[in-house]
C-alpha positions in Angstrom: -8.3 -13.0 -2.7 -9.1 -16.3 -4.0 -12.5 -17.2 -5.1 -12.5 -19.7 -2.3 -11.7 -17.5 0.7 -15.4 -16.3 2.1 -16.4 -19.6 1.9 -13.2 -21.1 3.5 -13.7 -18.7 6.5 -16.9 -19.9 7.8 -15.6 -23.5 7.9 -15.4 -24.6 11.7 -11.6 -24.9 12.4 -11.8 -28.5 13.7 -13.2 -29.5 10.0 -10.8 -27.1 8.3 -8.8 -29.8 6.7 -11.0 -32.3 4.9 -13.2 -28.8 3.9 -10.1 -26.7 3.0 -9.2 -29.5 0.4 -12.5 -29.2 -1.5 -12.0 -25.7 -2.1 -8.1 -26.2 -3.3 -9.6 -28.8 -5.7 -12.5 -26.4 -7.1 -9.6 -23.4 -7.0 -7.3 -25.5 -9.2 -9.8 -26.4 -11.3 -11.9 -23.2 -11.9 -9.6 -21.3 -14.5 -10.2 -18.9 -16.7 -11.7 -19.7 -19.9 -8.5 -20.3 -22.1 -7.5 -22.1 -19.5 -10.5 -24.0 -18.4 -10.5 -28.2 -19.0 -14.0 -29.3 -18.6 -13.4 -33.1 -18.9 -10.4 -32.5 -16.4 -12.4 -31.2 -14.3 -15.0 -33.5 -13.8 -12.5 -36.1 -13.8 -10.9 -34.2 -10.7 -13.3 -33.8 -8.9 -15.4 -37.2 -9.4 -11.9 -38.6 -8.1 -12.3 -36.8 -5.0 -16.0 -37.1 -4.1 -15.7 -41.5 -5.1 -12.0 -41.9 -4.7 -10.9 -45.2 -2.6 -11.0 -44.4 0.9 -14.0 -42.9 0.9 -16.3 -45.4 -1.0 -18.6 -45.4 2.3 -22.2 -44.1 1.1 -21.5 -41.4 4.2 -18.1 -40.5 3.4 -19.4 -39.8 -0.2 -22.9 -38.2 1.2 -20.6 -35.8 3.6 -18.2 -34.5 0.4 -21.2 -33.6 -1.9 -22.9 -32.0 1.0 -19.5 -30.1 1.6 -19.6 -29.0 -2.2 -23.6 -27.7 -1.8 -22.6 -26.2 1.2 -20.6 -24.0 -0.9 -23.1 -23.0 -3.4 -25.5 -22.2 -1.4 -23.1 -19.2 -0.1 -22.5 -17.9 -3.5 -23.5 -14.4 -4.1 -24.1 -11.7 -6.7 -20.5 -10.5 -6.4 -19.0 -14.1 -6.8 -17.2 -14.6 -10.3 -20.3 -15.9 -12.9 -17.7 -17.6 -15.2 -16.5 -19.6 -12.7 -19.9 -20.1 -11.1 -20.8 -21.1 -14.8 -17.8 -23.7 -15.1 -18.7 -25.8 -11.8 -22.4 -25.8 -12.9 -21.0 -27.4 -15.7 -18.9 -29.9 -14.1 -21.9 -30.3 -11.7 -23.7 -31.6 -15.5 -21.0 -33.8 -15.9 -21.1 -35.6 -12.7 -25.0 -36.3 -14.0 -24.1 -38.8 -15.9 -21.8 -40.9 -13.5 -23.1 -43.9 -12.3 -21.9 -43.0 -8.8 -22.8 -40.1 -8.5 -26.1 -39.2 -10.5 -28.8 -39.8 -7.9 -26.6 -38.5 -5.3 -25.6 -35.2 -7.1 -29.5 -35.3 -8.6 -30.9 -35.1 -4.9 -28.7 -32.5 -4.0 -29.8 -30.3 -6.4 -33.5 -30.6 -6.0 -33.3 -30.6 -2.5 -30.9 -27.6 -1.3 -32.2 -24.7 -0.8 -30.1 -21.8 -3.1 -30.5 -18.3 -1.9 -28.9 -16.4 -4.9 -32.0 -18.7 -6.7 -35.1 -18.5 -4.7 -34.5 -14.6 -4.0 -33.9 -13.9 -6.9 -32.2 -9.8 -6.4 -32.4 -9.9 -2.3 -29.0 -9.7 -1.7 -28.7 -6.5 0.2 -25.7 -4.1 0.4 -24.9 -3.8 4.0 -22.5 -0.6 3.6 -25.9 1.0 1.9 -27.6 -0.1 5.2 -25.6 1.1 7.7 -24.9 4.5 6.2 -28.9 4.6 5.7 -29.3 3.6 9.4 -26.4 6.6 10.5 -28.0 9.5 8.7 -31.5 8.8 9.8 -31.0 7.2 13.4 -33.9 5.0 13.0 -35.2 1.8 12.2 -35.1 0.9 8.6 -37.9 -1.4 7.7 -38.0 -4.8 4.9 -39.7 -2.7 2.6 -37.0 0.6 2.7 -34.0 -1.7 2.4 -32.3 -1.0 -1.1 -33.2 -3.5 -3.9 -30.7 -4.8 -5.7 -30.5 -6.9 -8.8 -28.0 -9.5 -10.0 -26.0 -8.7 -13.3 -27.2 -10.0 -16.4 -24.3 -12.7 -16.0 -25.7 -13.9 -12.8 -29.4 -13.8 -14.3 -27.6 -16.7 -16.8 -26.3 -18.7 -13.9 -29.3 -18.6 -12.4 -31.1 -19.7 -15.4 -28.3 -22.3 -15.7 -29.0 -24.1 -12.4 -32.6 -23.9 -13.1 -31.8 -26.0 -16.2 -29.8 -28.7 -13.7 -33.1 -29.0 -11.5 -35.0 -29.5 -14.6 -32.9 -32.1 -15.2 -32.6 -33.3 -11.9 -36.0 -33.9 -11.5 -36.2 -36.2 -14.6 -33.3 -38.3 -14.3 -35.2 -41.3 -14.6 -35.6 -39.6 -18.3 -32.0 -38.0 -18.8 -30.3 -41.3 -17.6 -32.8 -43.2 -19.9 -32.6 -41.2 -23.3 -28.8 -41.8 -23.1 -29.4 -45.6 -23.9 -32.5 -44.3 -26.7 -35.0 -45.9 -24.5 -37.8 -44.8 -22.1 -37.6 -44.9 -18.3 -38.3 -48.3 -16.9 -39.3 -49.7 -20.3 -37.1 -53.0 -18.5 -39.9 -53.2 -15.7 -43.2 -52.1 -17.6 -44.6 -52.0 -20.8 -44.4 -48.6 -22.3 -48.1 -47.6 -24.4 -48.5 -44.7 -26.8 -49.8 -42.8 -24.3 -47.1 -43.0 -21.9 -44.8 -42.7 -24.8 -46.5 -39.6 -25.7 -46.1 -38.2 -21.9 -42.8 -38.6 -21.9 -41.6 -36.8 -24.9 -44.1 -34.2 -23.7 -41.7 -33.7 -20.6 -38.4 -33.6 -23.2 -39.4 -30.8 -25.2 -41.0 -28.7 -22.3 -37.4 -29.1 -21.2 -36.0 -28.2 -24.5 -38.4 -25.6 -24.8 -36.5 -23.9 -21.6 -32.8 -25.1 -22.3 -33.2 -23.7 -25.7 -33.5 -20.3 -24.6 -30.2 -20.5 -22.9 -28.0 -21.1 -26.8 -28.0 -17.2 -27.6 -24.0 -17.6 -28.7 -21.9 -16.0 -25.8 -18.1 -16.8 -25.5 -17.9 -16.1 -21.7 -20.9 -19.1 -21.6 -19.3 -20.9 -24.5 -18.6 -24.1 -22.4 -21.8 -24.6 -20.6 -23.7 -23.9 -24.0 -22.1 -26.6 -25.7 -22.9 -29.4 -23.2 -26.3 -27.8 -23.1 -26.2 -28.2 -27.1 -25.3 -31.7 -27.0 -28.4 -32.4 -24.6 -30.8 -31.0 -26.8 -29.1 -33.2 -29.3 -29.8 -36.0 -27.8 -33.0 -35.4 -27.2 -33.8 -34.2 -30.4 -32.1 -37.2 -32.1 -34.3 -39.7 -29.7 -38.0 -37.6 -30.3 -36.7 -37.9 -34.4 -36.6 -41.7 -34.1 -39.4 -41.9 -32.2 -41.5 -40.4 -35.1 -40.3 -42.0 -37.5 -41.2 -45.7 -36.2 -44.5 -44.4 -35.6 -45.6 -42.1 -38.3 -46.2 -45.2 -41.2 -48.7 -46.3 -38.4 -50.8 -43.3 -38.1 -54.3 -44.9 -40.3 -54.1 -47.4 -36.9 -53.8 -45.4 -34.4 -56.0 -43.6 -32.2 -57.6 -40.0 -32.7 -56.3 -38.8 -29.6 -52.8 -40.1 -30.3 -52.4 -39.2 -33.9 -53.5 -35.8 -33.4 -50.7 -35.6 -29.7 -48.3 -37.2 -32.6 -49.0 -34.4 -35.0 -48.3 -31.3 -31.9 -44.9 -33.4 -31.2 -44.1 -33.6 -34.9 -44.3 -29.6 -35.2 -42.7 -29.0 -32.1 -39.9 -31.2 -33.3 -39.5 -29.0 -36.6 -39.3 -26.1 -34.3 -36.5 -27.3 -32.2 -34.9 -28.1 -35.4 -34.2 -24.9 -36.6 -33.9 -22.9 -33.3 -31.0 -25.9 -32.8 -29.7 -25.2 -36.8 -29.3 -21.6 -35.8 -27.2 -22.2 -32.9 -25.1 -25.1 -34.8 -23.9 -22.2 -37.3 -22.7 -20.1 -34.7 -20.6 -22.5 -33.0 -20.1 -25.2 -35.6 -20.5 -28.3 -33.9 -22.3 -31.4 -34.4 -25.6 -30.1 -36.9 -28.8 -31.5 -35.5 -31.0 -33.9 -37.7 -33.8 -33.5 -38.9 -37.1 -36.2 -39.1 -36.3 -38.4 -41.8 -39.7 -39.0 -43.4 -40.5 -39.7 -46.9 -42.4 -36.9 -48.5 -45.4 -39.1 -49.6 -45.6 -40.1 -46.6 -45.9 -36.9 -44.7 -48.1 -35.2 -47.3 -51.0 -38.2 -46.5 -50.3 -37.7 -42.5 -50.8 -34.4 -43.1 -53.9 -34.3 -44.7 -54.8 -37.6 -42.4 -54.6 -34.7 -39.2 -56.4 -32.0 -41.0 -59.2 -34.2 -41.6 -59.5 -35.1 -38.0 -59.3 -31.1 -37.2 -62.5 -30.8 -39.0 -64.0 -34.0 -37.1 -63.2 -32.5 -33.9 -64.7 -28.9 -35.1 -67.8 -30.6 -36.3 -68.2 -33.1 -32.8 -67.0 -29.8 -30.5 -69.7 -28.0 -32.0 -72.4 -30.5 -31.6 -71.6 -30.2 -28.2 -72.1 -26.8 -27.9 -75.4 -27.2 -29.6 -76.4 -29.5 -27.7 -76.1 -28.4 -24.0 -77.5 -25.2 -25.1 -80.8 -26.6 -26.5 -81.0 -28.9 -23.5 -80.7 -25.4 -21.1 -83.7 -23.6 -23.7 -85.5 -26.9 -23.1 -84.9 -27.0 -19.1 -85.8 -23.4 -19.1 -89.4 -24.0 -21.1 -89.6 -27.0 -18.2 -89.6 -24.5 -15.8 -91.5 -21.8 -17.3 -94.4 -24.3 -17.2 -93.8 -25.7 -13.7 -93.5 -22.4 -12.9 -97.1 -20.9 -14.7 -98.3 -24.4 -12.7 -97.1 -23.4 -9.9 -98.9 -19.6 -10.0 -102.1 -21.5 -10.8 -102.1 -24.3 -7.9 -101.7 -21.0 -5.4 -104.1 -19.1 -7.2 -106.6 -22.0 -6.9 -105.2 -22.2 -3.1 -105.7 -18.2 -2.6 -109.5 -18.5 -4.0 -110.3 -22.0 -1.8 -108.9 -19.7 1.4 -110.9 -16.9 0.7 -114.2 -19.0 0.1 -114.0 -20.6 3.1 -113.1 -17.2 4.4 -116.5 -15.7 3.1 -118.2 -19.5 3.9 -117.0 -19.4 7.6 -117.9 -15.3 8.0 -122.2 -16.1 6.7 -122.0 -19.1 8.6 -121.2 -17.2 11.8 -123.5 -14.6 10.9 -126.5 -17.5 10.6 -125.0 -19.0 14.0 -125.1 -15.5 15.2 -129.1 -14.5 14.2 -129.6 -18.3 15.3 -128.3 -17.3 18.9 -130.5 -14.0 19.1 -133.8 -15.7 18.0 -133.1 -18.5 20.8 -132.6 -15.8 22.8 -135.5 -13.8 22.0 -137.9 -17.0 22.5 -136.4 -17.2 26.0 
């Protein structure tokens, strides 16, 4: 059966044709790994989703939508290599100026099954034999869970990587050219600067995980590779230009420079690791004379200490303004007692005033009375 075929029978037989010929493009190009040409592929298949006589923005919309249509009725018992390979040509297309906000859209905005329920996918057969034996109604909760294997897991953690990506093309796009997104239109400050490469590593952090060597993965691990590369290379540069400026720069942004520097040296060697395993391009590391970094160094430790000494003043400090604001109302309080006291005591000697005056008022009215 090909790899194709469940897909290919829920096509509506009056759009068989065009349909039909996406899948005999993604069959001839899905091989096995020996076998498997990534930059054929993408060449392939960018041919047919831009090729000439379908330049129209909707012909072009209708033949990426065909090829999300198919993904999003992958499941767990789909082939993961070859899952793995068109996730990888899907990377590829990234980068074509045709096709990267298009294919970028697509992936943020379908909705994957196999992703968002993650170990859903129920086995019917399991179901209905269930359903015989019992001869009742089997509720959500009694249906039999069933995870993906660990080769799906990857996939999934794969296409997670893509929307990562997808999300920050802007970024991706932008890196390619070592500059920052729409540094053309607006001008870039350190903090901005320091937001974006903020947003690279927590991507690297994440891709990262993904280069634990595996020949069945072998393909999408080295464009992976090359990405974090790239944006290794750019955050490198970055730090450099900057670091010989850190005496002039603010607190805030010299000690932000410092977290990006270590995270950098990180990266570095969980990047070095992979690099021996696969022998590809070695990542760089920071170029920084040692003078230099030794005085930075102690530059950021000193401001550690600042920032202990000014975060504990202002723990001090609220904390003698409470015991003062406490001591505030103790006395307002004590005040408080007294003015009712004084209150209770006026009350009760008008009490006793108003009782003997009746009483006089009172022997008053019997004397009259007597006289009378």
């Amino acid at each position: 059966m090909s790899f194709f075929s469940k897909f290919m029978k829920k096509l509506q037989p009056q759009r068989l044709s065009q349909r039909e010929q996406l899948m005999q493009i993604l069959d001839n190009v899905l091989k096995p790994n020996i076998q498997y040409n990534l930059k054929e592929g993408t060449e392939i298949l960018a041919q047919y989703l831009i090729k000439s006589e379908c330049k129209l923005y909707y012909d072009i919309q209708e033949h990426i939508s065909t090829l999300f249509e198919f993904l999003a009725t992958i499941t767990f018992d789909f082939q993961p290599i070859k899952v793995i390979q068109l996730l990888s040509i899907l990377h590829q297309l990234l980068s074509q100026d045709e096709l990267s906000q298009n294919i970028s859209i697509k992936i943020r905005t379908v909705k994957m099954p196999w992703l968002q329920n993650i170990g859903t996918f129920i086995g019917i057969k399991d179901k209905n034999e269930k359903c015989q034996q019992t001869s009742s109604i089997i509720q959500l909760n009694e249906i039999p869970y069933q995870t993906p294997s660990s080769q799906f897991l990857y996939v999934q953690q794969c296409y997670f990587y893509l929307q990562l990506l997808s999300q920050n093309i802007d970024l991706y796009y932008a890196i390619s050219f070592n500059n920052y997104p729409y540094s053309t239109k607006y001008e870039i400050d350190q903090r901005l600067k320091c937001t974006w490469i903020y947003k690279i590593q927590n991507i690297m952090n994440y891709a990262i995980q993904l280069l634990v060597y595996n020949k069945d993965y072998i393909e999408i691990q080295k464009i992976i590779y090359q990405d974090m590369l790239k944006f290794h290379s750019f955050i490198c540069q970055e730090i450099t230009q900057v670091l010989d400026q850190y005496a002039t720069l603010g607190r805030c942004y010299t000690l932000s420079l410092y977290e990006i520097f270590c995270e950098s040296n990180k990266h570095y060697e969980q990047l070095k690791r992979f690099w021996k395993e696969i022998g590809l391009q070695q990542p760089e590391q920071c170029m920084l004379s040692n003078g230099l970094l030794q005085e930075f160094l102690l530059f950021v430790s000193k401001l550690k200490l600042l920032n202990q000494i000014v975060n504990k003043k202002k723990i001090i400090n609220p904390l003698s303004k409470i015991k003062d604001i406490n001591k505030m109302n103790q006395r307002k309080g004590s005040q408080y007692q007294n003015e009712e006291q004084n209150i209770e005591d006026i009350e009760t000697h008008d009490e006793v005033f108003m009782s003997n005056e009746s009483k006089r008022n009172q022997k008053l009215f019997t004397s009259c009375a007597v006289q009378l």
